[in-house]
PADO-457143 format. One record per residue: x, y, z of N, C-alpha, C in turn. Coordinates in steps of 0.05 Angstrom, whole numbers. Layout:
N
((X; Y; Z); (X; Y; Z); (X; Y; Z));
...
END
This chain:
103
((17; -23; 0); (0; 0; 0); (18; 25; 0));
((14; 45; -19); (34; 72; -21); (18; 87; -5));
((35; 101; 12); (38; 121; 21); (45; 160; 12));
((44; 147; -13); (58; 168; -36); (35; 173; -54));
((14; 157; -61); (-3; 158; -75); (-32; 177; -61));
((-38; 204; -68); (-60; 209; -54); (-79; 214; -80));
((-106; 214; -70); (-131; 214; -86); (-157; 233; -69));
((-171; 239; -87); (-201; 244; -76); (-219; 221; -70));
((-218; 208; -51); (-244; 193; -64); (-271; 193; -54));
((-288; 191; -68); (-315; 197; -74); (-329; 177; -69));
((-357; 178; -55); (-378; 168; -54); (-403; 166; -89));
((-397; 144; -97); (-413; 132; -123); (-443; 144; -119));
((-455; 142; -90); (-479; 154; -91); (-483; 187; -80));
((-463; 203; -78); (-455; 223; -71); (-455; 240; -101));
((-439; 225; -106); (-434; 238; -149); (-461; 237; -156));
((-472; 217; -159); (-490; 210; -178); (-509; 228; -169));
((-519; 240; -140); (-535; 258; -132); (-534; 279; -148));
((-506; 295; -137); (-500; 310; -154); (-509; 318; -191));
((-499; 295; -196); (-509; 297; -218); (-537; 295; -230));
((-552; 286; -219); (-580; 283; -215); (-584; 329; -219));
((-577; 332; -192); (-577; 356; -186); (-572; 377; -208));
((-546; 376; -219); (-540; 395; -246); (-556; 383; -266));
((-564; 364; -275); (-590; 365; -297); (-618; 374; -296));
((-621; 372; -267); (-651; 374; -255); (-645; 407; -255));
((-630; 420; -249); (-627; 452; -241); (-615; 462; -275));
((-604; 446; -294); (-605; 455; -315); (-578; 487; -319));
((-556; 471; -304); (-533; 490; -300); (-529; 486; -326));
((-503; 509; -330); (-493; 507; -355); (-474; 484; -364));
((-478; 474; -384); (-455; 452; -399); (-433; 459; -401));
((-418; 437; -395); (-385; 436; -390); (-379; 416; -373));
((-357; 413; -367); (-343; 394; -350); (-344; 396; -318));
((-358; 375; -300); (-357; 382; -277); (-340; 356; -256));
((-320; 360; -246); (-310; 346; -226); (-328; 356; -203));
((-335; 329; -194); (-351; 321; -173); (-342; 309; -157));
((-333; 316; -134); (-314; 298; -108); (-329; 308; -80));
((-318; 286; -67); (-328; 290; -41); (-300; 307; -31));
((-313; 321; -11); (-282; 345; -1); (-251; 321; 16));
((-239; 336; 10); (-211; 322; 18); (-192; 304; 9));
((-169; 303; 10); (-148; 276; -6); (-141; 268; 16));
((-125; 249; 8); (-125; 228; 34); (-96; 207; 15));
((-77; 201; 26); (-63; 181; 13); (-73; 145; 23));
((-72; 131; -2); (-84; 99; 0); (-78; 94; 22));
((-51; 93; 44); (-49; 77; 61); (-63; 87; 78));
((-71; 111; 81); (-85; 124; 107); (-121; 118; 107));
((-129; 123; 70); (-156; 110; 57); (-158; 78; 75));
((-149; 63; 71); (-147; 37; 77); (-142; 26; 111));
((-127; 45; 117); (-132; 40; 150); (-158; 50; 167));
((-171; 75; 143); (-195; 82; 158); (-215; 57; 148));
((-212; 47; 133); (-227; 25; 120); (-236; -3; 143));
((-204; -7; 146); (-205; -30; 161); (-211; -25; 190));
((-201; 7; 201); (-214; 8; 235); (-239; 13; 235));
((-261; 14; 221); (-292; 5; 214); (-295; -24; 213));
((-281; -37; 204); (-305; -61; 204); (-291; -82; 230));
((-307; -99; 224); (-306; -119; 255); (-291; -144; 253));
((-270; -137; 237); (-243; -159; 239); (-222; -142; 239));
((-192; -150; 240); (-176; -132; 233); (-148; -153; 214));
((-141; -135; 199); (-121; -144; 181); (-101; -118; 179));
((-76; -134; 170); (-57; -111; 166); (-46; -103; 148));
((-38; -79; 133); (-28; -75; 107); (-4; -63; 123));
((15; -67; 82); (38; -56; 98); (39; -32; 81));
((59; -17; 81); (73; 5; 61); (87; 1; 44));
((88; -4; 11); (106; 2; 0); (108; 23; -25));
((133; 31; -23); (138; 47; -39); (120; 45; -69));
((112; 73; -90); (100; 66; -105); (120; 50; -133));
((133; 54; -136); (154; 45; -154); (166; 16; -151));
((147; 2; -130); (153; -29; -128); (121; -35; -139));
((114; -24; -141); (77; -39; -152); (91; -41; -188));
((109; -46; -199); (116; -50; -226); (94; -54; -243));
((83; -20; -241); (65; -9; -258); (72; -13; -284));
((54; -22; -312); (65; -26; -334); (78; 5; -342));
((52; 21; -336); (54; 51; -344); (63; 73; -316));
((76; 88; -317); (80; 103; -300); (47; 127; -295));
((48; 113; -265); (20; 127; -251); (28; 158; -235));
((14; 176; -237); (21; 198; -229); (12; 194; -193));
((23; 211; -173); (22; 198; -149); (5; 222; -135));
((2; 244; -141); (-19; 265; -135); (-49; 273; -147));
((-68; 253; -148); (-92; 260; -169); (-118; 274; -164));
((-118; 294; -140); (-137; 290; -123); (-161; 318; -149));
((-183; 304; -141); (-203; 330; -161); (-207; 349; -145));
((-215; 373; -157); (-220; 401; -141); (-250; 411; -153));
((-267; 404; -144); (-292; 410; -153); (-297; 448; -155));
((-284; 459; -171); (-289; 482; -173); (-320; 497; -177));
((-331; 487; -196); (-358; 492; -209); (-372; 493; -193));
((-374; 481; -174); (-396; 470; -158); (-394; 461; -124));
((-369; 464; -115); (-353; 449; -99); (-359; 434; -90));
((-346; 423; -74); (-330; 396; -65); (-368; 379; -49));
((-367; 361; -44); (-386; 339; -38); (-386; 346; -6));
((-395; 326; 13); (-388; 328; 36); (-352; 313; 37));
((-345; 316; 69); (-322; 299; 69); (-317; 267; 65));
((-295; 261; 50); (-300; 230; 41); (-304; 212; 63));
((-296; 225; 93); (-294; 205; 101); (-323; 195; 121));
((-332; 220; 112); (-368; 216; 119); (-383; 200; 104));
((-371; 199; 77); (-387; 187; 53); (-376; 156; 67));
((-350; 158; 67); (-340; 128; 78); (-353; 114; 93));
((-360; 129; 113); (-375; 113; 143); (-408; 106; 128));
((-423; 120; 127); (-440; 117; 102); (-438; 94; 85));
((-424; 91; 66); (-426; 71; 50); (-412; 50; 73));
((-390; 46; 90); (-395; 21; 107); (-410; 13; 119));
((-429; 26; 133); (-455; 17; 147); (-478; 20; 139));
((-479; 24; 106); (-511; 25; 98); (-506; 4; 76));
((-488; -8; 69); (-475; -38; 51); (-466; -56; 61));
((-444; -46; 83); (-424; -66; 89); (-438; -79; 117));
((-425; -67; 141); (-432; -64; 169); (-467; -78; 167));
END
């Protein structure tokens, strides 16, 4: 798991609201990044993952340049919802989608 690698990540039924939203309100056309607020790097994503649910397992850290990516992956990708801003925080969406699927 990298520690180097950070992301936005988003709630699937968070976006899709959203988007529901800008068609129904009939904003202007163009490109909209839709994220829930905050980055977070994988290894930190994944430990909040696992201190939710009701077993525990351990990941480790490794560097991103041992995952012998075919293609070189960029290690900063996080979206900035300008247009519209940012979603709630991911890690609300997180708890959310673990205990209304998972939990």
């Amino acid at each position: 798991m990298s520690e180097e690698k950070v992301d936005s990540p988003s709630y699937s039924m968070d976006v899709a609201a959203m988007a529901l939203h800008i068609i129904r309100e009939r904003l202007p056309f163009g490109v909209y990044h839709i994220a829930n607020q905050g980055d977070v790097n994988y290894f930190t994503f994944f430990n909040e993952v696992l201190s939710n649910l009701p077993f525990s397992n351990l990941i480790s850290v490794k560097p991103e340049k041992e995952f012998n990516s075919p293609e070189p992956n960029p290690i900063f990708t996080p979206l900035d919802s300008v247009k519209i801003g940012h979603l709630r925080p991911w890690y609300e969406a997180l708890g959310d989608f673990l205990y209304g699927y998972i939990l």
